[in-house]
C-alpha positions as CSV (number, residue, x, y, z in Angstrom):
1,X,-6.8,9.0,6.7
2,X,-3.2,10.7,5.3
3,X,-2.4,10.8,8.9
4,X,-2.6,7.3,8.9
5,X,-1.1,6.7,5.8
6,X,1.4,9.1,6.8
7,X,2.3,7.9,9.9
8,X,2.3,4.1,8.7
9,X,4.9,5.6,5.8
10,X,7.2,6.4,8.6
11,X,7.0,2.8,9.9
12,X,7.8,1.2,6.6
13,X,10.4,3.6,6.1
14,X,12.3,2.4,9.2
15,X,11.4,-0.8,9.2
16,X,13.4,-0.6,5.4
17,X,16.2,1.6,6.2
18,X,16.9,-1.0,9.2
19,X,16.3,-3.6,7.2
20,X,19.4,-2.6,4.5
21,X,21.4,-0.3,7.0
22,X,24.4,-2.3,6.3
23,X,24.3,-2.1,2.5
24,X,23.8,1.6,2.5
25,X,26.9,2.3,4.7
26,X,28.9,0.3,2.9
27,X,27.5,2.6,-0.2
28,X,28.9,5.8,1.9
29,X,32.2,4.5,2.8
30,X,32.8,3.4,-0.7
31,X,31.8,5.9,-2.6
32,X,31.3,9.1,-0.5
33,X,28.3,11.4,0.3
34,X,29.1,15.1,-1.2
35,X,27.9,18.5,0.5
36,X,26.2,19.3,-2.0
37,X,23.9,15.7,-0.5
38,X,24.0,16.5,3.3
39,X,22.5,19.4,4.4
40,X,24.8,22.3,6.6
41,X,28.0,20.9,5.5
42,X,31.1,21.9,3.6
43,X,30.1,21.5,-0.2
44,X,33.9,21.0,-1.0
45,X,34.1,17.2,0.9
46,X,33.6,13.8,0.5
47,X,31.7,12.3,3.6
48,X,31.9,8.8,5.0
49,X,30.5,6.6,7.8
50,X,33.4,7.9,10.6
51,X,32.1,11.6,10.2
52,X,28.2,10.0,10.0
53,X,28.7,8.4,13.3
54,X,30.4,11.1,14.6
55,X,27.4,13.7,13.8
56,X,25.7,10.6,15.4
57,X,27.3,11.1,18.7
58,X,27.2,14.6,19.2
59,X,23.6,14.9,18.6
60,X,23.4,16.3,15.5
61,X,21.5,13.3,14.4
62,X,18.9,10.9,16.7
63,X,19.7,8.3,15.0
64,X,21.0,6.6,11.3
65,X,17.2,6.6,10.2
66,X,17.1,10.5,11.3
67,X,20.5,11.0,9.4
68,X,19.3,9.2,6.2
69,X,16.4,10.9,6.1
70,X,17.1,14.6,5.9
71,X,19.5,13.7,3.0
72,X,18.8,15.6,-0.6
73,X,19.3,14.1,-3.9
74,X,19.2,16.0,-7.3
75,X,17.9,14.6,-10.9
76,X,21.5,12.7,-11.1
77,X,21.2,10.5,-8.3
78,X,23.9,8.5,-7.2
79,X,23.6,4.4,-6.2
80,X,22.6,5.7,-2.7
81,X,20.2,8.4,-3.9
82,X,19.0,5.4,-6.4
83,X,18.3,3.1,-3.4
84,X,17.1,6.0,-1.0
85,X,14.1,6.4,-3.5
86,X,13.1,2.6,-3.7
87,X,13.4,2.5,0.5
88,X,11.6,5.7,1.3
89,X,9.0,5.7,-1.4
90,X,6.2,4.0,0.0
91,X,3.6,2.3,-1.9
92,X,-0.1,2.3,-1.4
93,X,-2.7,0.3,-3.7
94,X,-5.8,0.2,-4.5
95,X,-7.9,-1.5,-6.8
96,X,-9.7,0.3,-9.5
97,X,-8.8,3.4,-7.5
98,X,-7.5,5.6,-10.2
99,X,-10.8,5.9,-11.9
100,X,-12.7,6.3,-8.3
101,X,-11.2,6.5,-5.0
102,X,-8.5,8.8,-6.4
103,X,-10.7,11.8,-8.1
104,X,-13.2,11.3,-5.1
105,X,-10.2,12.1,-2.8
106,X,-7.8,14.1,-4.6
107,X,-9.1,17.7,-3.3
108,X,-8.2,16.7,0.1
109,X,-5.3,14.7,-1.3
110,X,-3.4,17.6,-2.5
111,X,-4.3,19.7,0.0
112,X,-2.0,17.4,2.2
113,X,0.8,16.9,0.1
114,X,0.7,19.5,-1.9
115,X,1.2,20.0,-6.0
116,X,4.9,21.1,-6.2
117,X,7.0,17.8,-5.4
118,X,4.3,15.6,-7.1
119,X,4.3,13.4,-10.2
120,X,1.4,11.6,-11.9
121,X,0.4,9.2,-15.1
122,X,-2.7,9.6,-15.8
123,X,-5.0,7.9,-18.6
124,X,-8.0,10.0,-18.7
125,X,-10.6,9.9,-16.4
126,X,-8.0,7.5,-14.7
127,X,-4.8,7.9,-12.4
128,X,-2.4,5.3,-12.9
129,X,0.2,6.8,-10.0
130,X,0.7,9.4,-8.2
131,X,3.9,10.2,-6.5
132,X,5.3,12.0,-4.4
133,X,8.8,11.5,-2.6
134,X,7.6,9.8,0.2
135,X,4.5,7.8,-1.4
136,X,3.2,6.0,-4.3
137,X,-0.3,5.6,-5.6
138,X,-1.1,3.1,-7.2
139,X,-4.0,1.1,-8.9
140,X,-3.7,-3.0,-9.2
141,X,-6.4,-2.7,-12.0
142,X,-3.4,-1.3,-14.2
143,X,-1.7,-4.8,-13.9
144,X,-4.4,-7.4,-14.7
145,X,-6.4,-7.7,-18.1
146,X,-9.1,-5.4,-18.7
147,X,-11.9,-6.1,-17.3
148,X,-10.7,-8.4,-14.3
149,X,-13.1,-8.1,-11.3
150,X,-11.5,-7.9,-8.0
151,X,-12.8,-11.5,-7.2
152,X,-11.4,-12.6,-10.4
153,X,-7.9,-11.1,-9.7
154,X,-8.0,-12.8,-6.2
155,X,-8.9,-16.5,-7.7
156,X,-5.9,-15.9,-10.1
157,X,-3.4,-15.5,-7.0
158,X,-4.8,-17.1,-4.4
159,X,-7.1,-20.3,-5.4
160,X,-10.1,-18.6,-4.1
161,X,-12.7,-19.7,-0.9
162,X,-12.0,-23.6,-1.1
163,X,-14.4,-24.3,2.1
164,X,-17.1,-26.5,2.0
165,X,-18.8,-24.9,4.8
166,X,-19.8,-21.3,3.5
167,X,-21.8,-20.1,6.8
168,X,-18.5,-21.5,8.8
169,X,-15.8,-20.3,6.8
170,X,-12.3,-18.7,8.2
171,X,-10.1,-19.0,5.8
172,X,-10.3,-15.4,5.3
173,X,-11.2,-15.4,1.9
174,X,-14.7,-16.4,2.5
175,X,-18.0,-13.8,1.9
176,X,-18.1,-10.8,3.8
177,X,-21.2,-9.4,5.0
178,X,-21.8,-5.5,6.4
179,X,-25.2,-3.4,6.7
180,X,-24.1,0.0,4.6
181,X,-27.0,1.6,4.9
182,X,-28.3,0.9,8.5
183,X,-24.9,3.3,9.4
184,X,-26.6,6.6,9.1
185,X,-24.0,7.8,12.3
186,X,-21.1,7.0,13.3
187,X,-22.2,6.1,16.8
188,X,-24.3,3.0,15.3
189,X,-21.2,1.4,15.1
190,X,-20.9,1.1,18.7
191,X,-24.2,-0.8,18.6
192,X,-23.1,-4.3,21.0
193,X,-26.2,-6.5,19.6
194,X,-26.2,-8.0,15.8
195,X,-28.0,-6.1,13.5
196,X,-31.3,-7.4,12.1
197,X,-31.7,-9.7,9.0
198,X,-33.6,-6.6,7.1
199,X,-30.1,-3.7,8.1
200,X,-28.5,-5.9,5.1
201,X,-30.8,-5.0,2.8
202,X,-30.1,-2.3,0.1
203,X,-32.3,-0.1,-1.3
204,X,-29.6,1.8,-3.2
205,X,-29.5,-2.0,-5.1
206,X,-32.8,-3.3,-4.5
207,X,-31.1,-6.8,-2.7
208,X,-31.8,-8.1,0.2
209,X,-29.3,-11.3,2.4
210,X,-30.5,-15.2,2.6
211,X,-31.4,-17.0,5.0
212,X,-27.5,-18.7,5.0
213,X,-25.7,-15.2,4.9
214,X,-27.6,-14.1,7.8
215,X,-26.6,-17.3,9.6
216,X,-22.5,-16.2,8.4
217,X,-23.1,-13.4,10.4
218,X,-24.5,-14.8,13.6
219,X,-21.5,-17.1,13.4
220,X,-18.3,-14.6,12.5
221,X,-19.8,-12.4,15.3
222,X,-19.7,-15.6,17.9
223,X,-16.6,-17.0,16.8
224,X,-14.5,-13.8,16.9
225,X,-16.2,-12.9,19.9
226,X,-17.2,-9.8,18.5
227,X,-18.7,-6.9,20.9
228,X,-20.2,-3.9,18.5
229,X,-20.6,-3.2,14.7
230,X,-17.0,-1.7,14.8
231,X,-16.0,-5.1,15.4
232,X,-17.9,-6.7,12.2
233,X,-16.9,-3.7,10.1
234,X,-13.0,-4.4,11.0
235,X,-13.3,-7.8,10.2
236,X,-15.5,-6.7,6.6
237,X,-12.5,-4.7,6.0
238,X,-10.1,-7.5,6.7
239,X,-11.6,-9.6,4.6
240,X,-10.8,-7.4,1.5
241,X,-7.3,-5.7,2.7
242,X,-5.6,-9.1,4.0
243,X,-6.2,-11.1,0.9
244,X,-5.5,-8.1,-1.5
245,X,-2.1,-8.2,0.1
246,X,-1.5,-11.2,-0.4
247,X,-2.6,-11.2,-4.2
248,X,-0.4,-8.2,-4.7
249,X,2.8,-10.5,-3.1
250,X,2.1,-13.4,-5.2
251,X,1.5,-11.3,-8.3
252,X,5.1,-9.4,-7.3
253,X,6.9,-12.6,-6.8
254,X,5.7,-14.4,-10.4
255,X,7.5,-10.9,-11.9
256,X,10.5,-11.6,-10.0
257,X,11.6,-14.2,-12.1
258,X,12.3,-12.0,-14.7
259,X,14.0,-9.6,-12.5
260,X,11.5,-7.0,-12.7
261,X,10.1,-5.3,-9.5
262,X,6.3,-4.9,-10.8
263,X,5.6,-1.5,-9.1
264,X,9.2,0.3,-9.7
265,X,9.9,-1.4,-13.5
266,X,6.2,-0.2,-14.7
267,X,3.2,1.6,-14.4
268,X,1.1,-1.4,-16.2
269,X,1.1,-4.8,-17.4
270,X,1.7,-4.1,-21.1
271,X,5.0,-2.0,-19.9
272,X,6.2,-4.9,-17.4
273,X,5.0,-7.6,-20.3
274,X,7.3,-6.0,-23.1
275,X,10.1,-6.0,-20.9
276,X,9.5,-9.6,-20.4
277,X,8.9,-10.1,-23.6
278,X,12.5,-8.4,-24.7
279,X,13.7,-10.5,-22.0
280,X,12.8,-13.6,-23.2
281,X,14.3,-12.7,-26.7
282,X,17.9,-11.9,-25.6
């Protein structure tokens, strides 16, 4: 899974370097990068995008991305050092993570990335970030009300499953089904038949499925032409990560219009609100 999350990291990282390439040489060539920022230089000079390109060309660097990325940036950052943070820091969410997923995981978690270039908030027995350089932890649950239920916080953002049709749904934020506890390997999930009515049932709950979820099944597993489990766990998953996403940009975009970016301006929705708040006052 940090693989994963590692790898994806890089991606975004790219994909956001790319994406304001032009702004952050025009940063160099205004203002300069120091030795003390680029790594085997001469501490004594002031760099810009000529020498850049020319470490470029002789190999020194694969690319602008490779370049921008082994650059080092002390407590008193300057605008580029500012900006490299927001571009390289990716974040990952979660919701109500900080009280579970994260202490279930955090063993392994540090193991990975370590202890030393790490930073966390944490409101006891709850993380509300973890950070690292490269990655930001983060749980949504610190930006709603207490007490909002993931359901809740998706009605609030997106409108909810409007369908009339429940069995038939695709709008992808309709009810999704899988059997937990008929998984007892791994190989099960490349079982190519549907599972039976009773593999929903939970004894860990004491519920059982009806008659109509049973039939949502049948019907997601014809319609996206599924061929094992695998394939109704993926779409199970999608069902909670694609709309989550969503949520989260909808939620960012209403913070916007007070010129706060939700997930570098705070840490929680009292911090973002008082900042409106002051706003709102001047």
């Amino acid at each position: 899974m940090f693989k994963y999350i590692g790898d994806v990291s890089v991606k975004i990282q790219q994909y956001n370097v790319n994406k304001y390439k032009s702004l952050l040489q025009k940063i160099i060539n205004a203002h300069g990068l120091t030795g003390m920022e680029i790594p085997g230089v001469n501490l004594g000079k002031t760099y810009k995008m000529s020498d850049v390109e020319g470490w470029i060309e002789q190999g020194k660097y694969a690319s602008f991305f490779d370049f921008h990325s082994s650059l080092g940036f002390g407590k008193q950052r300057s605008d580029y050092g500012k900006l490299k943070q927001q571009l390289d820091q990716v974040p990952v969410f979660g919701f109500n993570s900080g009280r579970y997923d994260i202490n279930l995981i955090k063993k392994d978690l540090f193991a990975v990335i370590g202890t030393d270039n790490i930073k966390s908030v944490i409101k006891n027995p709850s993380y509300m970030c973890i950070a690292t350089s490269d990655m930001k932890m983060l749980d949504i649950t610190n930006y709603v009300p207490a007490g909002t239920s993931y359901d809740k916080y998706l009605t609030t953002y997106l409108g909810g499953c409007k369908c009339d049709d429940k069995i038939r749904c695709v709008c992808g934020l309709g009810k999704g089904l899988f059997p937990y506890e008929y998984i007892t390997a791994f190989n099960v999930l490349n079982q190519t038949t549907i599972p039976p009515m009773s593999a929903f049932d939970s004894k860990l709950h004491g519920t059982s499925i009806t008659s109509d979820d049973y039939e949502r099944v049948k019907f997601v597993w014809d319609y996206y032409e599924m061929k094992s489990i695998k394939d109704l766990l993926i779409w199970y998953n999608n069902l909670d990560v694609v709309p989550f996403t969503k949520a989260i940009k909808a939620q960012r975009e209403l913070f916007k219009r007070f010129d706060l970016d939700m997930f570098a301006d705070g840490v929680s929705l009292p911090s973002l609100s008082e900042k409106v708040m002051y706003d709102l006052l001047q």
